[in-house]
C-alpha positions as CSV (number, residue, x, y, z in Angstrom):
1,X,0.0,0.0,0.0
2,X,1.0,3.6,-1.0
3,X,0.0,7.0,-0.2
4,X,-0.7,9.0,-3.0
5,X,1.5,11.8,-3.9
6,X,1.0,15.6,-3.6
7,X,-0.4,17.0,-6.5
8,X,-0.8,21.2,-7.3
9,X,-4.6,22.3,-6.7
10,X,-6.7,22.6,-9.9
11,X,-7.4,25.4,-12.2
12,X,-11.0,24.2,-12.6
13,X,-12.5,23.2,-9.5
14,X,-14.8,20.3,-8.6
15,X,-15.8,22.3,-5.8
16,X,-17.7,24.5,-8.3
17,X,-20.8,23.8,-10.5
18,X,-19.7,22.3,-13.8
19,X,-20.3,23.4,-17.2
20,X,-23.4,21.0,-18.0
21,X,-26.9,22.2,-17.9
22,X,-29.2,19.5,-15.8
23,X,-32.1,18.8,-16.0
24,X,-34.0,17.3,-12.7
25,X,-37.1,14.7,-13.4
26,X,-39.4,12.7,-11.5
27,X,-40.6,9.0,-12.5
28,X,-43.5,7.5,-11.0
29,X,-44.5,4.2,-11.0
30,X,-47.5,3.3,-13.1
31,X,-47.3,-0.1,-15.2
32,X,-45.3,-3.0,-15.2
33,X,-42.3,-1.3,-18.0
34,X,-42.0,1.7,-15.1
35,X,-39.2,1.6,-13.2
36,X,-39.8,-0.6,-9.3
37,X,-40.1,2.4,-7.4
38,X,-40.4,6.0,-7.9
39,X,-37.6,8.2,-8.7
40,X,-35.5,11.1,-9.0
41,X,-33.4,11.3,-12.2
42,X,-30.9,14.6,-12.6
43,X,-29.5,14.3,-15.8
44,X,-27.1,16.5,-18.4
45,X,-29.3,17.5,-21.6
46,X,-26.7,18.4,-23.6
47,X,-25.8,15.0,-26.0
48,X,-23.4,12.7,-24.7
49,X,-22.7,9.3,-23.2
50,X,-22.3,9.1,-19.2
51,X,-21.8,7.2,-16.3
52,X,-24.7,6.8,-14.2
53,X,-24.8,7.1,-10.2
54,X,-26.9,4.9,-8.6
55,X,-27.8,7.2,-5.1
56,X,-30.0,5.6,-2.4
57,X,-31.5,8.3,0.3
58,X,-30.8,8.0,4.0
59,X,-33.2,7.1,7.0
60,X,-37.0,8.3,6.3
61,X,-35.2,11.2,3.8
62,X,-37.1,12.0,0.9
63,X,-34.8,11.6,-2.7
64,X,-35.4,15.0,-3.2
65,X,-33.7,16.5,-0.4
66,X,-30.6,16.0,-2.3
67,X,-31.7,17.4,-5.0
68,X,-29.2,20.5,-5.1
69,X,-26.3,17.6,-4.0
70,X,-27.0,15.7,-7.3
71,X,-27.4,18.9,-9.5
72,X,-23.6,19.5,-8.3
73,X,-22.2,16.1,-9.3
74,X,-24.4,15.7,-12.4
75,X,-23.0,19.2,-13.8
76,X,-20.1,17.6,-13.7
77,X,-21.0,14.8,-16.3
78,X,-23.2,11.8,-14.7
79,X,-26.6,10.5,-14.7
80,X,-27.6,10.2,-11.2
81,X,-30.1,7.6,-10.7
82,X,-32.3,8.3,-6.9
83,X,-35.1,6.1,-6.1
84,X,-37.6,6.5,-3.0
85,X,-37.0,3.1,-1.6
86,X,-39.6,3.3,0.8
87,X,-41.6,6.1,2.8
88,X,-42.4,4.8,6.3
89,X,-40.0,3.6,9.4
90,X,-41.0,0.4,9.2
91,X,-39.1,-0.9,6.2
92,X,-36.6,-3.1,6.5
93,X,-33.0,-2.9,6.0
94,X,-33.1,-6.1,3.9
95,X,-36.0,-5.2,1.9
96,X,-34.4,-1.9,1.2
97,X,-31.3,-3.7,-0.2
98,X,-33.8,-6.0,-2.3
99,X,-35.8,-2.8,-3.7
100,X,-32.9,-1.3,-4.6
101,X,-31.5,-4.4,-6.7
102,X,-34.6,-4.4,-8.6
103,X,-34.2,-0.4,-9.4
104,X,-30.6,-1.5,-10.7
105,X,-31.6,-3.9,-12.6
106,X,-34.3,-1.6,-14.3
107,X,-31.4,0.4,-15.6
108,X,-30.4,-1.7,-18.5
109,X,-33.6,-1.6,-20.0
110,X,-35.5,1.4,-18.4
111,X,-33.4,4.2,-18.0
112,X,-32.9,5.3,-21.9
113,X,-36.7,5.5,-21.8
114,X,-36.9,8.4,-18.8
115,X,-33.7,10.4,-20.2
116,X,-34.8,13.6,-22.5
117,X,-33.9,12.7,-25.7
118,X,-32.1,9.9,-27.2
119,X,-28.9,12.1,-27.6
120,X,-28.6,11.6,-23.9
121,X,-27.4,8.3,-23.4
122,X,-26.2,5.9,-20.3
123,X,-23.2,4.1,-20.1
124,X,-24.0,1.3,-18.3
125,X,-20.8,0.1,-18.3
126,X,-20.1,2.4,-15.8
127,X,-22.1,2.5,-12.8
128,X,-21.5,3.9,-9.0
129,X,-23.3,3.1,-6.1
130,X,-24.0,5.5,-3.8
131,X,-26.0,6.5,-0.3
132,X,-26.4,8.3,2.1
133,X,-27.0,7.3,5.9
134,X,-28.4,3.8,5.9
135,X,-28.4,4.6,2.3
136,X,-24.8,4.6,2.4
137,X,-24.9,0.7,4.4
138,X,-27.6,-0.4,1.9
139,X,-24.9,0.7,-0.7
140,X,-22.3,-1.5,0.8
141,X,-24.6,-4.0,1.6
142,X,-25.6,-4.4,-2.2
143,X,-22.0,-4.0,-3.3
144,X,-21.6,-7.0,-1.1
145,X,-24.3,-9.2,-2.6
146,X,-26.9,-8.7,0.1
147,X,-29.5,-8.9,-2.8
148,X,-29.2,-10.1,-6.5
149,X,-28.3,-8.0,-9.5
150,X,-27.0,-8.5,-12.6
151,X,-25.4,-5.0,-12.8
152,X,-21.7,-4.7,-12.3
153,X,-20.9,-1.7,-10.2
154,X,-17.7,0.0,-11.0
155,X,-17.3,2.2,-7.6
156,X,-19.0,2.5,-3.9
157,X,-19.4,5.8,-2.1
158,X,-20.6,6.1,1.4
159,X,-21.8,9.5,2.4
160,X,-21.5,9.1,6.6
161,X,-22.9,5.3,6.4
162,X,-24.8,4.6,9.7
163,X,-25.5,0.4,10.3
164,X,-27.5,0.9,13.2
165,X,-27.5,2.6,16.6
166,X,-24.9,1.0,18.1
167,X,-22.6,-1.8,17.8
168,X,-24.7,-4.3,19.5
169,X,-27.9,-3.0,17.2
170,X,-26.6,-3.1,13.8
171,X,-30.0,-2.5,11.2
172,X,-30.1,-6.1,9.0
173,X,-28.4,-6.7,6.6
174,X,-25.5,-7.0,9.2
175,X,-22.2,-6.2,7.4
176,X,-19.7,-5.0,9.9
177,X,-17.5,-7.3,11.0
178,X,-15.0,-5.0,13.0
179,X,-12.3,-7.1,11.3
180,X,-10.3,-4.3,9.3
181,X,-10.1,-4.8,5.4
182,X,-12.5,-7.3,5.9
183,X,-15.1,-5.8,3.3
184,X,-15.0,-8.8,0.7
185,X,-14.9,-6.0,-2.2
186,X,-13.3,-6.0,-5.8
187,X,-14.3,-2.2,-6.4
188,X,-12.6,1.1,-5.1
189,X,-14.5,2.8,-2.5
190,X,-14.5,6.4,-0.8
191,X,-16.1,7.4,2.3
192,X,-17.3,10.7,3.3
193,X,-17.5,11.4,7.1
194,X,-19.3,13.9,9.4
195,X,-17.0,15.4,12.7
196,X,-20.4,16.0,14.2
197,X,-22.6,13.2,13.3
198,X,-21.4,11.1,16.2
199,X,-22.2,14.1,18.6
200,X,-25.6,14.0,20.1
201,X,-27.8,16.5,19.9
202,X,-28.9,17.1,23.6
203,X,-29.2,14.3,26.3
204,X,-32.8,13.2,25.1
205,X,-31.5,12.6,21.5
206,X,-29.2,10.0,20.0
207,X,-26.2,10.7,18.2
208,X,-27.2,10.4,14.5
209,X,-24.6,8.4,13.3
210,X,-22.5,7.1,16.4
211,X,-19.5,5.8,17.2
212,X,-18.8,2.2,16.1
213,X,-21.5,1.6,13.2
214,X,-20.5,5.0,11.4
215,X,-18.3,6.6,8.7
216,X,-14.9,5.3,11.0
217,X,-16.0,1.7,11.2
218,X,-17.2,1.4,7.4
219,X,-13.6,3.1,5.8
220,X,-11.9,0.1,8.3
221,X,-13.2,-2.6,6.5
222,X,-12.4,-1.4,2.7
223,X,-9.7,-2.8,1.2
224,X,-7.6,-0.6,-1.1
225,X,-8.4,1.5,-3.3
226,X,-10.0,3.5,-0.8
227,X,-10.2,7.2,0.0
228,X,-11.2,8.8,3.8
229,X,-12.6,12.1,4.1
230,X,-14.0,14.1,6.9
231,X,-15.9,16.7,7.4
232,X,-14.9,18.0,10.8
233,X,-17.5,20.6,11.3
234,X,-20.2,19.2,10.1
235,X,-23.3,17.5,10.7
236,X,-25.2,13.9,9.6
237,X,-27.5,15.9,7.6
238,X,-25.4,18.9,6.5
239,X,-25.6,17.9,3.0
240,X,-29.5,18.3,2.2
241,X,-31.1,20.9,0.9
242,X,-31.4,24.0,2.8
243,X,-35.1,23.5,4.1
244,X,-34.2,20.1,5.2
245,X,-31.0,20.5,6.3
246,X,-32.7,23.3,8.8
247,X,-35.7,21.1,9.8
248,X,-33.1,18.3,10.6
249,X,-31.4,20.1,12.7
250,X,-33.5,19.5,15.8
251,X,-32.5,15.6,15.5
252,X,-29.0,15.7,14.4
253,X,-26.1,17.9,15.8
254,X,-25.0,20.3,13.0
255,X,-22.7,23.3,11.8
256,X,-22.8,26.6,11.8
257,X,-23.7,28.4,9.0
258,X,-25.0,28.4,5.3
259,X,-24.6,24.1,4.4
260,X,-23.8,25.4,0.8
261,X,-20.1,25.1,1.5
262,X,-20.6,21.0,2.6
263,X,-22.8,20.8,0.0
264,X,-20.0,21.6,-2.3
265,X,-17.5,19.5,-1.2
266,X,-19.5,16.5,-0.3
267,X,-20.1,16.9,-4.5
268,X,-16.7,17.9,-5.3
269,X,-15.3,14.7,-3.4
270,X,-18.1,12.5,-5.1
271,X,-16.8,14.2,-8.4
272,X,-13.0,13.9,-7.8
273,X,-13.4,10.4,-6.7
274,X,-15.7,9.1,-10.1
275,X,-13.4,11.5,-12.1
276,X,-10.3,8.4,-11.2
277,X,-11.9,5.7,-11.1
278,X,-14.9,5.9,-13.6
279,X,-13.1,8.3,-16.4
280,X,-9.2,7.6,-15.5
281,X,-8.3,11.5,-14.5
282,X,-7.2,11.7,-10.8
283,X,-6.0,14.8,-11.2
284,X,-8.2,16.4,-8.9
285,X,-8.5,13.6,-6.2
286,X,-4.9,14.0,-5.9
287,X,-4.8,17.5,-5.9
288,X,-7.6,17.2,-2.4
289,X,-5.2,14.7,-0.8
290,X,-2.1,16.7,-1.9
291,X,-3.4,19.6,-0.2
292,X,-7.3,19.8,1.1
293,X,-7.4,23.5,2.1
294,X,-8.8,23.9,-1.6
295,X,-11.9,22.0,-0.4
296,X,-14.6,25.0,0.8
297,X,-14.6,23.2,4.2
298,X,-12.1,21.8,6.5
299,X,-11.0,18.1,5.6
300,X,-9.1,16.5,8.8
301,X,-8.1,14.0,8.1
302,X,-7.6,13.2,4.2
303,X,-6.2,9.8,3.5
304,X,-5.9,7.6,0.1
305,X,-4.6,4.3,-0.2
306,X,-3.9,3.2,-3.2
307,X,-4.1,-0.8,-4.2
């Protein structure tokens, strides 16, 4: 294993918005050709071929609430794929793993149909997984075969993964093992953690993503390639939109301040990261790692380790 080197910070920055017009679009479910459950797709219109981002929302979060989060990263050249898995709390962590195998499965013969015009193409040959929350363990937990596909996923991103409320109440599927580099995974994986999200919010409250089954614990387990970033001064849900981020507030410890700067980075990284390993340019995940004071917020610690 091998730290990555320093690199000098970029010109263009995937911090900021990039230079593709999106389009955002919601797909219900109406017949059996629709896609398993509703969704949010946020798409480039301009024509072109790109990889597609399969996201999965966190804990009783509604797909839209990272809606400006996906505008960022799909700016920047992807299809980004977010289906409401379910709306109540009492889903299942294993039936949420199993809807969202069925969404990606839909891709290979749905997703051309919902795009905006046929200039505006998928390549399925390329697809992420992503989540958020216990969106970001159903993510590992599908990467990990926790429910069938046929889809190969080309990268895993965990945006602060939570696998239950503590260690001894992991959310099913279990996947932690607390056995480092344990994750049986063939894919290169990044994981995005919050400094606050293990912090509770007052003594009547539990920590939204605490110690043991969070961001820490999940980055343990991957085996290389995998990147570590942290977002010291910021909360779980510091990466919604505005509104929500606010309302969340009352549950889950967060920062001070306009959330547009986590937004950004949370996209940048996502960005930098599918940049490498999806389109072969790791210019600007080495640039973060060679120096993160060009992120918009504070990144302690940064850390890459190459295969």
């Amino acid at each position: 294993m091998a730290m990555v080197e320093a690199m000098p910070a970029l010109t263009i920055s995937v911090f900021d918005e990039g230079d593709l017009a999106v389009e955002s679009k919601k797909v219900e479910t109406s017949d059996s050709s629709s896609p398993p459950k509703p969704l949010l797709i946020v798409t480039p219109t301009i024509q072109g071929t790109y990889p597609v981002i399969l996201f999965l929302h966190g804990f009783l979060i509604h797909n839209t609430s990272y809606t400006l989060l996906l505008q960022h990263i799909s700016s920047h050249g992807y299809i980004v794929v977010a289906p409401q898995l379910y709306v109540t709390m009492f889903s299942t962590g294993t039936e949420e793993v199993k809807l969202a195998a069925a969404v990606a499965n839909w891709l290979s013969t749905g997703l051309q149909t919902v795009l905006p015009n046929d200039n505006v193409r998928p390549n399925l040959l390329k697809i992420a997984l992503a989540g958020h929350s216990r969106g970001g363990k159903a993510a590992f937990a599908l990467a990990l075969g926790h429910a069938e596909t046929f889809v190969r996923f080309s990268a895993l991103l965990g945006i602060d993964p939570v696998a239950g409320i503590s260690i001894y109440c992991q959310t099913q599927p279990k996947i932690l093992t607390y056995v480092p580099r344990s994750f049986n995974l063939d894919i290169p994986v990044s994981v995005i953690g919050t400094g606050l999200g293990d912090e509770q919010k007052n003594c009547m409250m539990p920590a939204c993503a605490p110690d043991g089954v969070n961001h820490d614990e999940f980055f343990a387990e991957c085996k290389p390639p995998c990147c570590y970033f942290l977002a010291k001064d910021y909360g779980h849900m510091d990466m919604l939109d505005d509104a929500v981020a606010a309302l969340s507030s009352c549950l889950c410890k967060s920062g001070k301040g306009s959330k547009d700067p986590m937004r950004k980075c949370v996209g940048g990284l996502v960005v930098a990261f599918l940049n490498a390993y999806l389109g072969g340019d790791f210019d600007a995940l080495k640039a973060i790692v060679g120096d993160p004071a060009i992120a918009p917020i504070e990144l302690d610690p940064v850390i890459f380790i190459e295969a």
